[in-house]
C-alpha positions in Angstrom: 0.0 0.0 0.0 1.2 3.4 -1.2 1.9 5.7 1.5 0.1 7.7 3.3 -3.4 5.6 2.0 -4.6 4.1 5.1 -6.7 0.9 4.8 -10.3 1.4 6.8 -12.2 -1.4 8.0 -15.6 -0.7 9.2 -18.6 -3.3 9.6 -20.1 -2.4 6.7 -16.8 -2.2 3.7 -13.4 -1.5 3.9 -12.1 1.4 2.6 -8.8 3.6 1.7 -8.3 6.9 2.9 -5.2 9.1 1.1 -4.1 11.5 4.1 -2.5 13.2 1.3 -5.3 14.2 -0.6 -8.9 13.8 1.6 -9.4 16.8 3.3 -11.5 16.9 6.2 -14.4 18.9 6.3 -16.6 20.2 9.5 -20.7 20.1 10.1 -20.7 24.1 9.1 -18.9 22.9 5.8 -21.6 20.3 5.2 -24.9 22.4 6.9 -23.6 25.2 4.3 -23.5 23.0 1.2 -26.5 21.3 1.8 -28.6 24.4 3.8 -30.0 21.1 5.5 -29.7 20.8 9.4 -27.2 19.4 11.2 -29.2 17.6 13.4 -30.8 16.1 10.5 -27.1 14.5 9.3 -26.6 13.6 12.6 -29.7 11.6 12.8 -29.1 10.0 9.6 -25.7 9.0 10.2 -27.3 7.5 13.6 -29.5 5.3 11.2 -26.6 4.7 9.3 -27.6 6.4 6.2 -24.6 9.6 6.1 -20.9 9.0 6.7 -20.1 8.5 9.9 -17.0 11.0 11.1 -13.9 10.5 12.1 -13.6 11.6 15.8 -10.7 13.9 17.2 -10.8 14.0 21.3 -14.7 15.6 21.6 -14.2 16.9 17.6 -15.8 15.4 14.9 -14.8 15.4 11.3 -15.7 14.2 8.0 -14.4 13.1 4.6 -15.2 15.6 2.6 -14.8 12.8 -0.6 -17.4 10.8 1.0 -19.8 13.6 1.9 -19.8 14.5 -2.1 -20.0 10.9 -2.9 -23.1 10.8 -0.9 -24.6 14.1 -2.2 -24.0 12.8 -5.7 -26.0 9.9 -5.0 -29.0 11.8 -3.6 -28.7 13.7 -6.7 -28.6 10.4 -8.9 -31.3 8.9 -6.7 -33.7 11.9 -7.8 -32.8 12.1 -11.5 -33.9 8.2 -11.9 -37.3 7.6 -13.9 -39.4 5.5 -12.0 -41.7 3.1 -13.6 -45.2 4.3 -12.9 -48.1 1.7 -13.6 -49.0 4.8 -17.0 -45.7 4.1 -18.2 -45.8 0.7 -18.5 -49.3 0.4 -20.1 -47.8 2.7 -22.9 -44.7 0.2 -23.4 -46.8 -3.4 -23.4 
């Protein structure tokens, strides 16, 4: 492994982290690209649906690559078409 890429294990996936290039990124960072609440991330990531952080003493942090990578699903989750029981009379 290069260095600097630290290997993350997790109970869910294991992941890399490049110290080099990940920045971390605070709640105000995410609050402000979002304009959603923070206690509405913090709930989610309870429920296990947001990035946890990365805790420093009583500070928390997080990746701002995964915070994007999440957005950008969100964003592809609402683009999708989804069948509607009109569409698919007009196909068959």
């Amino acid at each position: 492994m290069p260095r600097g890429v630290l290997l993350i294990h997790s109970r869910r996936h294991v992941m890399s982290i490049d110290i080099h290039n990940d920045k971390f990124v605070d709640m105000v960072f995410i609050t402000e690209l979002t304009g959603m609440s923070d206690k509405w991330f913090y709930k989610l990531a309870q429920e296990g649906k947001f990035p946890n952080p990365v805790k420093f003493g009583r500070s928390s942090r997080w990746i701002e690559r995964e915070v994007k990578e999440w957005l950008e699903e969100r964003i592809k989750d609402s683009r999708e078409v989804k069948p509607t029981e009109n569409t698919y009379k007009n196909e068959h």
